[in-house]
KOLGU-4560 file (N, C-alpha, C; in nm, 3 decimals, padded with zeros to 5 digits):
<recs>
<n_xx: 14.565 n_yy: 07.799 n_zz: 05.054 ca_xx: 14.489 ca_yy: 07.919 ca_zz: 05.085 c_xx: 14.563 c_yy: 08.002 c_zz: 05.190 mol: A seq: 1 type: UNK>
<n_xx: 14.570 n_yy: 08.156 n_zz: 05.167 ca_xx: 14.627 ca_yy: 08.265 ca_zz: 05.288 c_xx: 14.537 c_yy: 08.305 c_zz: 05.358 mol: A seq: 2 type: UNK>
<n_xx: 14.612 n_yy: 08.330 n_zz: 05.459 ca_xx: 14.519 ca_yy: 08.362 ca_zz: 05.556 c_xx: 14.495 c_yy: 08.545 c_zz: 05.582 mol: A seq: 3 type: UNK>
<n_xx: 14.547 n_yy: 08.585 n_zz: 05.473 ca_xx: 14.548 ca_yy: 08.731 ca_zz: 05.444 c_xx: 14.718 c_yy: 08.762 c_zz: 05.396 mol: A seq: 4 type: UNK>
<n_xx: 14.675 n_yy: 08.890 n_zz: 05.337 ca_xx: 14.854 ca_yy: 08.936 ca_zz: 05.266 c_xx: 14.904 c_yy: 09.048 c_zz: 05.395 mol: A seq: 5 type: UNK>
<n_xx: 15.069 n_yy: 09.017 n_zz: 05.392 ca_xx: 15.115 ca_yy: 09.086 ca_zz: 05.516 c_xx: 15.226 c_yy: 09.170 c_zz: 05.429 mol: A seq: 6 type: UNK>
<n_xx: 15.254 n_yy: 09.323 n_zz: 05.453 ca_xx: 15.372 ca_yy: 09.409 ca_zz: 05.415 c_xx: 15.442 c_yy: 09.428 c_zz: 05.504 mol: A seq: 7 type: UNK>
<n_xx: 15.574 n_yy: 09.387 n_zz: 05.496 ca_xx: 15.701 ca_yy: 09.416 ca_zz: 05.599 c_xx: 15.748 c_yy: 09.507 c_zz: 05.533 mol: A seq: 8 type: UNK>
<n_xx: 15.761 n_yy: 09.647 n_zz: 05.628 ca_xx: 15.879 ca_yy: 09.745 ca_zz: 05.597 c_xx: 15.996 c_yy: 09.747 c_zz: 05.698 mol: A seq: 9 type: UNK>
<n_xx: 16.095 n_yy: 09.690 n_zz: 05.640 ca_xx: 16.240 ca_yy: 09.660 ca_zz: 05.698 c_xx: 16.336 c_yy: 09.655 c_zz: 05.634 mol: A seq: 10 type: UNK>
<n_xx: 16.430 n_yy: 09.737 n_zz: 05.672 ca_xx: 16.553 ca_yy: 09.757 ca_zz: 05.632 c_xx: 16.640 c_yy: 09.644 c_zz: 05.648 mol: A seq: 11 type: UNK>
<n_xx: 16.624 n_yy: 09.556 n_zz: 05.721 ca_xx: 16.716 ca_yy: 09.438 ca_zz: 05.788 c_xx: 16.662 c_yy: 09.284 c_zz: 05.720 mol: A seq: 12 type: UNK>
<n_xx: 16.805 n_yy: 09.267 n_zz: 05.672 ca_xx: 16.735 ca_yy: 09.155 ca_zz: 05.590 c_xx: 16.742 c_yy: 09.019 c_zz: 05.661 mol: A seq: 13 type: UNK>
<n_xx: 16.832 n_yy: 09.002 n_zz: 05.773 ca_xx: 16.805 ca_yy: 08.904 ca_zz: 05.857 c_xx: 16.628 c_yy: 08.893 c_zz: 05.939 mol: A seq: 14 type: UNK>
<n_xx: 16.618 n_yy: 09.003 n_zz: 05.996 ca_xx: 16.494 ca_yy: 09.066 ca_zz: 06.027 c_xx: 16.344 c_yy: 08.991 c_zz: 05.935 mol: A seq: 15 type: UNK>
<n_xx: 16.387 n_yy: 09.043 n_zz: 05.823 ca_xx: 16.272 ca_yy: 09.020 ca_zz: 05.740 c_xx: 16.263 c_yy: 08.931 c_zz: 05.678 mol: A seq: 16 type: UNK>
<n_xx: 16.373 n_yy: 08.816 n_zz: 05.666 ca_xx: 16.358 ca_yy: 08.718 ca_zz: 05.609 c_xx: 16.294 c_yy: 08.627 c_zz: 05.682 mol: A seq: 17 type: UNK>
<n_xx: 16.364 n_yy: 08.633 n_zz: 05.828 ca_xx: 16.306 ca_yy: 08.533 ca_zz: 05.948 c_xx: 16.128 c_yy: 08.576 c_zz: 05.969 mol: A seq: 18 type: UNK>
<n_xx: 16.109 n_yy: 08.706 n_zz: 05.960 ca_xx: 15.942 ca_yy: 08.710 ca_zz: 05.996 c_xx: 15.827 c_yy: 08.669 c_zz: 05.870 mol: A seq: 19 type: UNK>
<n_xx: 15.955 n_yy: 08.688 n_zz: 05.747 ca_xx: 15.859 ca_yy: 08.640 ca_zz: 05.655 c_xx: 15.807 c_yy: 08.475 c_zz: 05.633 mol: A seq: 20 type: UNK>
<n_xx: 15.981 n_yy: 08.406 n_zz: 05.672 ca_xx: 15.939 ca_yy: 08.246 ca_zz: 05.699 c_xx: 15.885 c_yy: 08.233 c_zz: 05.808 mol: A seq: 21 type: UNK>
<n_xx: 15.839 n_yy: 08.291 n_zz: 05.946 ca_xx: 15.756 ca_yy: 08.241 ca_zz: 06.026 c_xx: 15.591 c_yy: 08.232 c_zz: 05.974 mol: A seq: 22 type: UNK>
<n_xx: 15.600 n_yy: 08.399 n_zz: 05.887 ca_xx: 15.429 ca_yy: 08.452 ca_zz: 05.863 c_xx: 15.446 c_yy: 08.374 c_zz: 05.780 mol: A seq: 23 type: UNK>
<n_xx: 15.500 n_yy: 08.303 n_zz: 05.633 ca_xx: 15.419 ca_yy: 08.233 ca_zz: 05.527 c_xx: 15.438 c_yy: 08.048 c_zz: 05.589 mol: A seq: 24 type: UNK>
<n_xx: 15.475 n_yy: 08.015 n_zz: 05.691 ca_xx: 15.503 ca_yy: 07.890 ca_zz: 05.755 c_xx: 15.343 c_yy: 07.882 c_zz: 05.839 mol: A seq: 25 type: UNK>
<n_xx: 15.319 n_yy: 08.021 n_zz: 05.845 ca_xx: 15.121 ca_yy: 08.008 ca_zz: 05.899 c_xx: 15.033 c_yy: 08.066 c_zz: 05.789 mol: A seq: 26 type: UNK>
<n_xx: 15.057 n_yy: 08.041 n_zz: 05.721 ca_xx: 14.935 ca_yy: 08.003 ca_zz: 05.576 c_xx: 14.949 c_yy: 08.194 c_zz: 05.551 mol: A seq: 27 type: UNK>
<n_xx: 15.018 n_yy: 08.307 n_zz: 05.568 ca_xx: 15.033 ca_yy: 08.419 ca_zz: 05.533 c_xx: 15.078 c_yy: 08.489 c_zz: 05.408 mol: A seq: 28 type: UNK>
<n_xx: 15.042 n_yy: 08.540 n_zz: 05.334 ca_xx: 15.114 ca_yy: 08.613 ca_zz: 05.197 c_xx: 15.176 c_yy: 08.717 c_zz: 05.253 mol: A seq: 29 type: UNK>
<n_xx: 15.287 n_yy: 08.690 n_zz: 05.187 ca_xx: 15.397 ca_yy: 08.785 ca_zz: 05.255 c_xx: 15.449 c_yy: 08.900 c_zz: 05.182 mol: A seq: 30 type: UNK>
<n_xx: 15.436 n_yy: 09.020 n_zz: 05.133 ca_xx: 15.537 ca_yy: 09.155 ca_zz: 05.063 c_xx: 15.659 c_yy: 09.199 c_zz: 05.149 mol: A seq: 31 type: UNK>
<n_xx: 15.780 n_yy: 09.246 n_zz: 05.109 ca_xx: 15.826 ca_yy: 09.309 ca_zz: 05.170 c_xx: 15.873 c_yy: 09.435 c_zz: 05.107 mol: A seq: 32 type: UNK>
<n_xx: 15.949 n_yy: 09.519 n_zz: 05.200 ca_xx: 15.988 ca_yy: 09.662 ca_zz: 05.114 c_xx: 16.132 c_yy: 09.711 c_zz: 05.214 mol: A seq: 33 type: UNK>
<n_xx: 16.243 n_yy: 09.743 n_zz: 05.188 ca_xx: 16.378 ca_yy: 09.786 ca_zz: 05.226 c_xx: 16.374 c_yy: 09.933 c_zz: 05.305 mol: A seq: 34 type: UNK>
<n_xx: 16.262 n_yy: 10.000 n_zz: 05.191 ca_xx: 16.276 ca_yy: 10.134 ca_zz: 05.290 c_xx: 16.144 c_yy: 10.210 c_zz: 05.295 mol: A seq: 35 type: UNK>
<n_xx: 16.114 n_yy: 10.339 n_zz: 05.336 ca_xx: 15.960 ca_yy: 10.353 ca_zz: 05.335 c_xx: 15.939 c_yy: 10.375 c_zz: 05.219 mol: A seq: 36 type: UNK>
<n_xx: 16.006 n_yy: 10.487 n_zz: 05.118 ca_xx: 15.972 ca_yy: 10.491 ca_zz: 04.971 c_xx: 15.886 c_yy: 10.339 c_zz: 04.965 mol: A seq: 37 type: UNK>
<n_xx: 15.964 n_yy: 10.250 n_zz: 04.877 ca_xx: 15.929 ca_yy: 10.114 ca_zz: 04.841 c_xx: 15.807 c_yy: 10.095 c_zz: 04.898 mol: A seq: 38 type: UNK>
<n_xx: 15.779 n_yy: 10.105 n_zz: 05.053 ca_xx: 15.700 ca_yy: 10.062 ca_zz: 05.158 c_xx: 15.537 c_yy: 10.102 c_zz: 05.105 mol: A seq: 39 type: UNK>
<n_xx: 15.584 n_yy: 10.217 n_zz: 05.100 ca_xx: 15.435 ca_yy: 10.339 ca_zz: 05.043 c_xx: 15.400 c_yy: 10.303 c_zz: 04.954 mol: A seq: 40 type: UNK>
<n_xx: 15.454 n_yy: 10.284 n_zz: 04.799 ca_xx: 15.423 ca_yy: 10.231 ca_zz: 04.672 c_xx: 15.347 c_yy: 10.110 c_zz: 04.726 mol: A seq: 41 type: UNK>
<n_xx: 15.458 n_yy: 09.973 n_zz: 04.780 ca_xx: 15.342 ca_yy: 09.870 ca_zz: 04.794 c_xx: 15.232 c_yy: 09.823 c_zz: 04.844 mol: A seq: 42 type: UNK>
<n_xx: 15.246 n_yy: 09.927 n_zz: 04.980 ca_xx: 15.109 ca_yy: 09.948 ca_zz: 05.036 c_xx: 14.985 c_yy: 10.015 c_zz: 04.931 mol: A seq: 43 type: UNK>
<n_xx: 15.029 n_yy: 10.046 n_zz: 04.884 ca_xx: 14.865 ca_yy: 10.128 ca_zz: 04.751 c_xx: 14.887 c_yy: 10.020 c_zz: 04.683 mol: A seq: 44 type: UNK>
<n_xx: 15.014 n_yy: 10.003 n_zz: 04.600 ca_xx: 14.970 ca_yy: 09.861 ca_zz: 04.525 c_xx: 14.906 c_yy: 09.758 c_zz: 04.544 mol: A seq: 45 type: UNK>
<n_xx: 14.966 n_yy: 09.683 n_zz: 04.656 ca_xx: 14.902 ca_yy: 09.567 ca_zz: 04.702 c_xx: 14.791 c_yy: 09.507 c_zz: 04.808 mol: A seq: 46 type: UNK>
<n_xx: 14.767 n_yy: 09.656 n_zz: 04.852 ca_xx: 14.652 ca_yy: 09.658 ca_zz: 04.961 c_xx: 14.649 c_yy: 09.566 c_zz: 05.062 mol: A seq: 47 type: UNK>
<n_xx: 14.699 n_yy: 09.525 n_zz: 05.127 ca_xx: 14.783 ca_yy: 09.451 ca_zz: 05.218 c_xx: 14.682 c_yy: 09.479 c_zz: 05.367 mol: A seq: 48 type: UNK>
<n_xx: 14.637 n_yy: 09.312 n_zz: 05.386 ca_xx: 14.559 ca_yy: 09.307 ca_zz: 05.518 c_xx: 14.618 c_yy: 09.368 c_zz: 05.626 mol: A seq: 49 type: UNK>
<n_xx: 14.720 n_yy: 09.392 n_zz: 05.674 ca_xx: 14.852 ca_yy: 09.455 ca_zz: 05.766 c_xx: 14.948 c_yy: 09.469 c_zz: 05.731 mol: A seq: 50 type: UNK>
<n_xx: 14.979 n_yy: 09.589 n_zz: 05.775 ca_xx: 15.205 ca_yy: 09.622 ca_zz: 05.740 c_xx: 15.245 c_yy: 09.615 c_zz: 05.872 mol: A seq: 51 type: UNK>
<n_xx: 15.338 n_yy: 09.540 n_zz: 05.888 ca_xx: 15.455 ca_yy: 09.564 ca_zz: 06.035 c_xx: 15.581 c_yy: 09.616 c_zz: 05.964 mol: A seq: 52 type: UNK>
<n_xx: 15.572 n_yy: 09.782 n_zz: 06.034 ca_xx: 15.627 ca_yy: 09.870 ca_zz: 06.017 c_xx: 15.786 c_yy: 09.832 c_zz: 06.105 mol: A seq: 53 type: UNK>
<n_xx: 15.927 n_yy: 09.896 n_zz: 06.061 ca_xx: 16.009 ca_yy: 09.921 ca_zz: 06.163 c_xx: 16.014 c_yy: 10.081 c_zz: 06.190 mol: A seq: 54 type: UNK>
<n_xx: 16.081 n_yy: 10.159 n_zz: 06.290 ca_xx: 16.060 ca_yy: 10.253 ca_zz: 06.285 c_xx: 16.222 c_yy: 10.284 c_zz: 06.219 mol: A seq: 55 type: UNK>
<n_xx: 16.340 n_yy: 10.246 n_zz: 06.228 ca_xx: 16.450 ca_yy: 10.305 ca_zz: 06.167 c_xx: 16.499 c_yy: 10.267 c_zz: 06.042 mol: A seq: 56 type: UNK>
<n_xx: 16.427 n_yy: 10.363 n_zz: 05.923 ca_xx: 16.451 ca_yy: 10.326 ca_zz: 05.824 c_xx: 16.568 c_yy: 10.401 c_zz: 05.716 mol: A seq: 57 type: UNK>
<n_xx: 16.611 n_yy: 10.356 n_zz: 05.632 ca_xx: 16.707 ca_yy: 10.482 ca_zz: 05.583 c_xx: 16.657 c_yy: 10.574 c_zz: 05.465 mol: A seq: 58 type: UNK>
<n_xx: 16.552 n_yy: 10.585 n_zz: 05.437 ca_xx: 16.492 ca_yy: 10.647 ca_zz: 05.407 c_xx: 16.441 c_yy: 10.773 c_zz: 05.472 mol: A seq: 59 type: UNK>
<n_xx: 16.299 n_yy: 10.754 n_zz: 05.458 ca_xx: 16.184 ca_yy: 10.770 ca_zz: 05.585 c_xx: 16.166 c_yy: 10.711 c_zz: 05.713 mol: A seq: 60 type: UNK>
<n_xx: 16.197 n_yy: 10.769 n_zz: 05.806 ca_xx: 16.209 ca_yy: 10.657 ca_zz: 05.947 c_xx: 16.035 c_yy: 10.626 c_zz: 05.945 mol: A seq: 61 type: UNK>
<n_xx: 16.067 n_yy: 10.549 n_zz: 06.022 ca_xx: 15.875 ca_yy: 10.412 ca_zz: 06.030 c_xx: 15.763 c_yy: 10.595 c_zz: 06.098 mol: A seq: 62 type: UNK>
<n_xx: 15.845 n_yy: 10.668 n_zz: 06.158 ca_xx: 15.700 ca_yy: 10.749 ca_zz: 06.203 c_xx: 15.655 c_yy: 10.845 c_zz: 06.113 mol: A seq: 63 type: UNK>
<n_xx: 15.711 n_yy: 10.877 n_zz: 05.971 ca_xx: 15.680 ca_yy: 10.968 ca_zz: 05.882 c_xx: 15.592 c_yy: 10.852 c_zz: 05.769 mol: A seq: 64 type: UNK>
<n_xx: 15.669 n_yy: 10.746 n_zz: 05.789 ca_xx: 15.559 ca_yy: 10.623 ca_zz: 05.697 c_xx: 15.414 c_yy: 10.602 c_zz: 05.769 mol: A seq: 65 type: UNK>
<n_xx: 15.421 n_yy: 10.584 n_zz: 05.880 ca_xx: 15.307 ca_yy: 10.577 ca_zz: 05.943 c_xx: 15.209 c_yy: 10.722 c_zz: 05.887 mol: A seq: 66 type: UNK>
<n_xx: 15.271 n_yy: 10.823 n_zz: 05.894 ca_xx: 15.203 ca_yy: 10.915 ca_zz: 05.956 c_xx: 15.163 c_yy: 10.953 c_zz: 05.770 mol: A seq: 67 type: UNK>
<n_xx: 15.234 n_yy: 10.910 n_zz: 05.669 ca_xx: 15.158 ca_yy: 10.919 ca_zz: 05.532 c_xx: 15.073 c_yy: 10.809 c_zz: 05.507 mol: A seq: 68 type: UNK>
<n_xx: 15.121 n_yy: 10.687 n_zz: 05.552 ca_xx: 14.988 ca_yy: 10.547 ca_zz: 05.578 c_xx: 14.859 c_yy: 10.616 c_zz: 05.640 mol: A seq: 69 type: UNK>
<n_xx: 14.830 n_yy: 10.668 n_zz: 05.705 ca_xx: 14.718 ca_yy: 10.702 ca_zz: 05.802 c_xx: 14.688 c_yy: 10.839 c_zz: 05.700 mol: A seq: 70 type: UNK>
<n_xx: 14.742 n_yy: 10.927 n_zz: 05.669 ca_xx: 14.691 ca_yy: 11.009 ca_zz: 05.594 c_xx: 14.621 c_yy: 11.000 c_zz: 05.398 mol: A seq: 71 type: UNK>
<n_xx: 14.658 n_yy: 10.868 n_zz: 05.423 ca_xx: 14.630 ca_yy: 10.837 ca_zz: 05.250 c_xx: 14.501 c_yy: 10.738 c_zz: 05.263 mol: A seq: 72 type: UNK>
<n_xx: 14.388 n_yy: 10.815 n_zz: 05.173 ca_xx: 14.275 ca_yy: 10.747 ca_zz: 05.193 c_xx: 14.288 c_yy: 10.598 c_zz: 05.146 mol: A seq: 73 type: UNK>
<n_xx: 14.360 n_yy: 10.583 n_zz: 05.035 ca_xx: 14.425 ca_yy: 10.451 ca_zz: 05.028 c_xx: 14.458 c_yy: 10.322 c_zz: 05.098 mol: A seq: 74 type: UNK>
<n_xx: 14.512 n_yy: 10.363 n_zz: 05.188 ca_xx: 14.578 ca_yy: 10.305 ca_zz: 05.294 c_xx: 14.546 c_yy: 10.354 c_zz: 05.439 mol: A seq: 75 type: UNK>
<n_xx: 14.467 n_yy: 10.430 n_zz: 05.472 ca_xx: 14.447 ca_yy: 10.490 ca_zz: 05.608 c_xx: 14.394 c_yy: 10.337 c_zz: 05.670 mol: A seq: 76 type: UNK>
<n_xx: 14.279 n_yy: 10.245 n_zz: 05.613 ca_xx: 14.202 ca_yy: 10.172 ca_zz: 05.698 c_xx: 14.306 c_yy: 10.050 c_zz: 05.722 mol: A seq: 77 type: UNK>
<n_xx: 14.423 n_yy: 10.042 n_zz: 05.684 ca_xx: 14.469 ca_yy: 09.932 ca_zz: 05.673 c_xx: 14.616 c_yy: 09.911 c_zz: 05.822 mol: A seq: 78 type: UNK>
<n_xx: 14.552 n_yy: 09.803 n_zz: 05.913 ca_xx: 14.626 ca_yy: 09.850 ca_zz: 06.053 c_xx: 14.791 c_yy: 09.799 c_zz: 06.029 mol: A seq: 79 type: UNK>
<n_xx: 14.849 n_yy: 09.872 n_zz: 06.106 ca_xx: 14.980 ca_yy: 09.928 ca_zz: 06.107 c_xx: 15.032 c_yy: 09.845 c_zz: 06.205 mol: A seq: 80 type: UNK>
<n_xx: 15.142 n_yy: 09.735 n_zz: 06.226 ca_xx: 15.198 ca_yy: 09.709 ca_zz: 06.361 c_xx: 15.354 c_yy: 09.703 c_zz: 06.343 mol: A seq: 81 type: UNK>
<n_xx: 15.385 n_yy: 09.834 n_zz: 06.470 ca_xx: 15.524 ca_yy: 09.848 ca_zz: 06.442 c_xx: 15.598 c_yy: 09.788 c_zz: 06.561 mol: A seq: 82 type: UNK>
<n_xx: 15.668 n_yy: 09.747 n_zz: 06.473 ca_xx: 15.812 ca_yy: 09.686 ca_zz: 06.591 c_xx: 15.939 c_yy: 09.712 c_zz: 06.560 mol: A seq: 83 type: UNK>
<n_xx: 16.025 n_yy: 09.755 n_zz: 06.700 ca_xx: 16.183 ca_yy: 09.770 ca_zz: 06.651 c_xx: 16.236 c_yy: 09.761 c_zz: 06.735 mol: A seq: 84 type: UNK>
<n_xx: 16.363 n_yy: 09.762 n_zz: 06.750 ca_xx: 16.467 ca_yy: 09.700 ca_zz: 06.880 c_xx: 16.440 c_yy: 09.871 c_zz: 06.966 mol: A seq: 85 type: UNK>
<n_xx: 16.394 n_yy: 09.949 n_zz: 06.957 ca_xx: 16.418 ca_yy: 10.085 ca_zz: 07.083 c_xx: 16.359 c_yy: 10.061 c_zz: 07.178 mol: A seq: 86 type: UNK>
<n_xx: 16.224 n_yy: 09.958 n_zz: 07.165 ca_xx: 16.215 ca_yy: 09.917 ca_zz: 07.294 c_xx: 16.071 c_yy: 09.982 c_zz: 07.346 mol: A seq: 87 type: UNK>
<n_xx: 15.980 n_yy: 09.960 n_zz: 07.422 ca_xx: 15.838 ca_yy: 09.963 ca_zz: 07.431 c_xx: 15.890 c_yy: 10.121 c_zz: 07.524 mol: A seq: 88 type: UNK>
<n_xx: 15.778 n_yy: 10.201 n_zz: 07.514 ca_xx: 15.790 ca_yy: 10.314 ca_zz: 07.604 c_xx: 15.742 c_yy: 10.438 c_zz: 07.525 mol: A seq: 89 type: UNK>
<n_xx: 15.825 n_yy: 10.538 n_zz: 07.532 ca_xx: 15.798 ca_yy: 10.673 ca_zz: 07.412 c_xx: 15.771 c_yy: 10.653 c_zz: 07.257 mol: A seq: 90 type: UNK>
<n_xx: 15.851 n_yy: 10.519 n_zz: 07.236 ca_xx: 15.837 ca_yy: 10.525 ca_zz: 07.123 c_xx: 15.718 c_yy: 10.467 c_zz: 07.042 mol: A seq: 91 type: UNK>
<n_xx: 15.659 n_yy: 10.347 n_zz: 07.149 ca_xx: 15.538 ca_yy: 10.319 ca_zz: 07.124 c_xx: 15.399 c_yy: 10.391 c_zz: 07.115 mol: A seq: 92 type: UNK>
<n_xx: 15.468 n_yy: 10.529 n_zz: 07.246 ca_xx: 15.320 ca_yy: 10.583 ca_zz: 07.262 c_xx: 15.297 c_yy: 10.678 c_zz: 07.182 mol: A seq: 93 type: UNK>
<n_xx: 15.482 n_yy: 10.732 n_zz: 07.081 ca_xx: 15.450 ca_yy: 10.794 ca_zz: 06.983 c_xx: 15.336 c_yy: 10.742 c_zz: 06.831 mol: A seq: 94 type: UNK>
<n_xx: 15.381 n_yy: 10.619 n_zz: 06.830 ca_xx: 15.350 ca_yy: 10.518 ca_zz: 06.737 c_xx: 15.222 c_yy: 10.540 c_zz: 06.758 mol: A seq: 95 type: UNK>
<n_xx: 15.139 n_yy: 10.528 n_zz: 06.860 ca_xx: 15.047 ca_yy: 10.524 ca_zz: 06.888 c_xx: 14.949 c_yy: 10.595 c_zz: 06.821 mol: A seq: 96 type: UNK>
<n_xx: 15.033 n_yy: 10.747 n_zz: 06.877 ca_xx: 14.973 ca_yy: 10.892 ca_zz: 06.817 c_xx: 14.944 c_yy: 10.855 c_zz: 06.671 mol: A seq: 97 type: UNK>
<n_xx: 15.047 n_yy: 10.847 n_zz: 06.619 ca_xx: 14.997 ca_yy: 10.870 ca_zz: 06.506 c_xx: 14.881 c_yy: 10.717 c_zz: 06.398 mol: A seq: 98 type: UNK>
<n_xx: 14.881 n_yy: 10.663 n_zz: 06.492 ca_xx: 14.809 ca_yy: 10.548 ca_zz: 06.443 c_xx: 14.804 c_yy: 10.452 c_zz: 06.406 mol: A seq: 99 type: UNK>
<n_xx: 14.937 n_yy: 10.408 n_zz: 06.514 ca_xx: 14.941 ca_yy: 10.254 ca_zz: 06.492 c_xx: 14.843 c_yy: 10.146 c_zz: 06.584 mol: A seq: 100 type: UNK>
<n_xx: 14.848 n_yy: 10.015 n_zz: 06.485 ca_xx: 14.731 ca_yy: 09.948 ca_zz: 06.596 c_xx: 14.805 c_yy: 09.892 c_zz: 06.696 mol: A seq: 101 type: UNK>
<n_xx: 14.924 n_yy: 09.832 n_zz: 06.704 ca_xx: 14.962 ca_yy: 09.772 ca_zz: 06.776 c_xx: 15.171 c_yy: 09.821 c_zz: 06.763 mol: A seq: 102 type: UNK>
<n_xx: 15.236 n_yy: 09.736 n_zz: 06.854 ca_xx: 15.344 ca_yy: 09.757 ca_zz: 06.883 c_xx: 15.423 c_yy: 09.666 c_zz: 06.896 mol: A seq: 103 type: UNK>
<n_xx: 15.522 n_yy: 09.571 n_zz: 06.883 ca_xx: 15.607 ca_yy: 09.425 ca_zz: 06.905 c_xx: 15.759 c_yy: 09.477 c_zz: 06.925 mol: A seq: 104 type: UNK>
<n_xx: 15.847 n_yy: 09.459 n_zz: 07.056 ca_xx: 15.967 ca_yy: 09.456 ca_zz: 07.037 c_xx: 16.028 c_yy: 09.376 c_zz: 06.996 mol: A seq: 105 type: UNK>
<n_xx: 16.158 n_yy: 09.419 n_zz: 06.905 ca_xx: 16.262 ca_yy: 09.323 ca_zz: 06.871 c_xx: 16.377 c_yy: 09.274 c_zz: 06.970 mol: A seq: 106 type: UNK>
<n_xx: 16.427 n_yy: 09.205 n_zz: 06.993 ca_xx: 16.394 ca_yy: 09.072 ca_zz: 06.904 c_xx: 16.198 c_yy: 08.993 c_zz: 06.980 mol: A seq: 107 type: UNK>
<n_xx: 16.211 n_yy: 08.944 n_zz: 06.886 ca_xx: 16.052 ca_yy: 08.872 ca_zz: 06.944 c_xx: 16.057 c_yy: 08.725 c_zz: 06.914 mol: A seq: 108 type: UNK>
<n_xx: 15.988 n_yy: 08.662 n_zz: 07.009 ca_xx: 15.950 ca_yy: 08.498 ca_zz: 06.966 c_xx: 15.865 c_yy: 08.495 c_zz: 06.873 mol: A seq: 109 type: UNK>
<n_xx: 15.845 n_yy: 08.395 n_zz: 06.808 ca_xx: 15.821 ca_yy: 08.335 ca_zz: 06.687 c_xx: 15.637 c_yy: 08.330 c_zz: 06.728 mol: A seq: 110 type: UNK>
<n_xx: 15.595 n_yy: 08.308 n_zz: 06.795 ca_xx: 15.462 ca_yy: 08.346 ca_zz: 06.872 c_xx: 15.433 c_yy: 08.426 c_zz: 06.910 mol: A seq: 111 type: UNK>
<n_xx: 15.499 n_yy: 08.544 n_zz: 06.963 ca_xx: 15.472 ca_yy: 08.627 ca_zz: 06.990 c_xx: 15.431 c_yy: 08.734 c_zz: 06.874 mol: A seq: 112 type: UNK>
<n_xx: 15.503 n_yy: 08.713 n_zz: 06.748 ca_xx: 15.451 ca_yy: 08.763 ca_zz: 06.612 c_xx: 15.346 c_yy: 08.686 c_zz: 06.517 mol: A seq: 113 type: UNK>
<n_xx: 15.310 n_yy: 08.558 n_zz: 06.554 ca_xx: 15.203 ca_yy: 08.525 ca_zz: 06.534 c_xx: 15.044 c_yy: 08.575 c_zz: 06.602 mol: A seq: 114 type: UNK>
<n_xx: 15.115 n_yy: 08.554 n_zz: 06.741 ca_xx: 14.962 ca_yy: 08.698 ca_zz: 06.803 c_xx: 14.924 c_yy: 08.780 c_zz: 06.771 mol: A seq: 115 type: UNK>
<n_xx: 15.051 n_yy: 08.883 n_zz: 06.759 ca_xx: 15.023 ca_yy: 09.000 ca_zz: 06.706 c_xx: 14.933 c_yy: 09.023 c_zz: 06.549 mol: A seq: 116 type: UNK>
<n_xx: 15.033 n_yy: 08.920 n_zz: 06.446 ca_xx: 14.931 ca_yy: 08.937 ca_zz: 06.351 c_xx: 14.777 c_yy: 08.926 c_zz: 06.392 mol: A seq: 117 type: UNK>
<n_xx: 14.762 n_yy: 08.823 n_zz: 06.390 ca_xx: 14.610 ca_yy: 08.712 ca_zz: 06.437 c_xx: 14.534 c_yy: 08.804 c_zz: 06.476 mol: A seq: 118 type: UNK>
<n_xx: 14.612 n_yy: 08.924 n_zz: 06.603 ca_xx: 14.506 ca_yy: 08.992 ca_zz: 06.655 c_xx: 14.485 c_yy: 09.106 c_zz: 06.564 mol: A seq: 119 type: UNK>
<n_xx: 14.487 n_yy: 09.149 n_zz: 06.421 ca_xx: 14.518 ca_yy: 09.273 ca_zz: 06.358 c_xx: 14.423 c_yy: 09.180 c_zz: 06.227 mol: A seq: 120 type: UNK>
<n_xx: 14.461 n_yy: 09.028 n_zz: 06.222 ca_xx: 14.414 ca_yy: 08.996 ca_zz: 06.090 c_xx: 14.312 c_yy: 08.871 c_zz: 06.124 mol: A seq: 121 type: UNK>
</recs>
């Protein structure tokens, strides 16, 4: 049994491989997506209890994904937690703005991204 489905949007495949074996190593269903395109599709597709967003993507960077996540009735209710190596400050409180629930810098402990989910799911 999961303990809810999780969408990673990340470009980094070291990145996303490691958060995906921590989240499905705690009973988590895991999606992922490379860039925001991809990201957007699977978020409507798969309706996903939380996405942890990055913000530098090569696409769509994470604050134009956010900011169509929050605008799509689809996906508006569904909380957002972004993390990326720039580091807690402007970029969080931009994140903020536009409606993220929460925030995680990279690199992060292996618990420390278990909180974060837990507290979102």
């Amino acid at each position: 049994m999961n303990k809810g489905k999780i969408l990673i949007i990340d470009d980094s495949p070291t990145v996303t491989a490691m958060s995906q074996y921590i989240l499905e190593k705690a009973q988590y269903l895991v999606f992922t997506a490379v860039n925001g395109s991809q990201g957007l599709a699977k978020a409507r597709n798969q309706k996903p209890d939380l996405i942890i967003l990055d913000i530098i993507l090569p696409d769509l960077d994470g604050y134009k994904v956010l900011e169509l996540l929050k605008g799509d009735p689809e996906t508006r209710a569904i909380p957002v937690l972004v993390y990326t190596t720039l580091g807690i400050g402007t970029f969080s409180e931009i994140a903020s703005e536009r409606g993220a629930a929460g925030f995680l810098s990279k690199p992060f402990q292996e618990e420390d991204l278990i909180k974060a989910v837990e507290r979102y799911i």
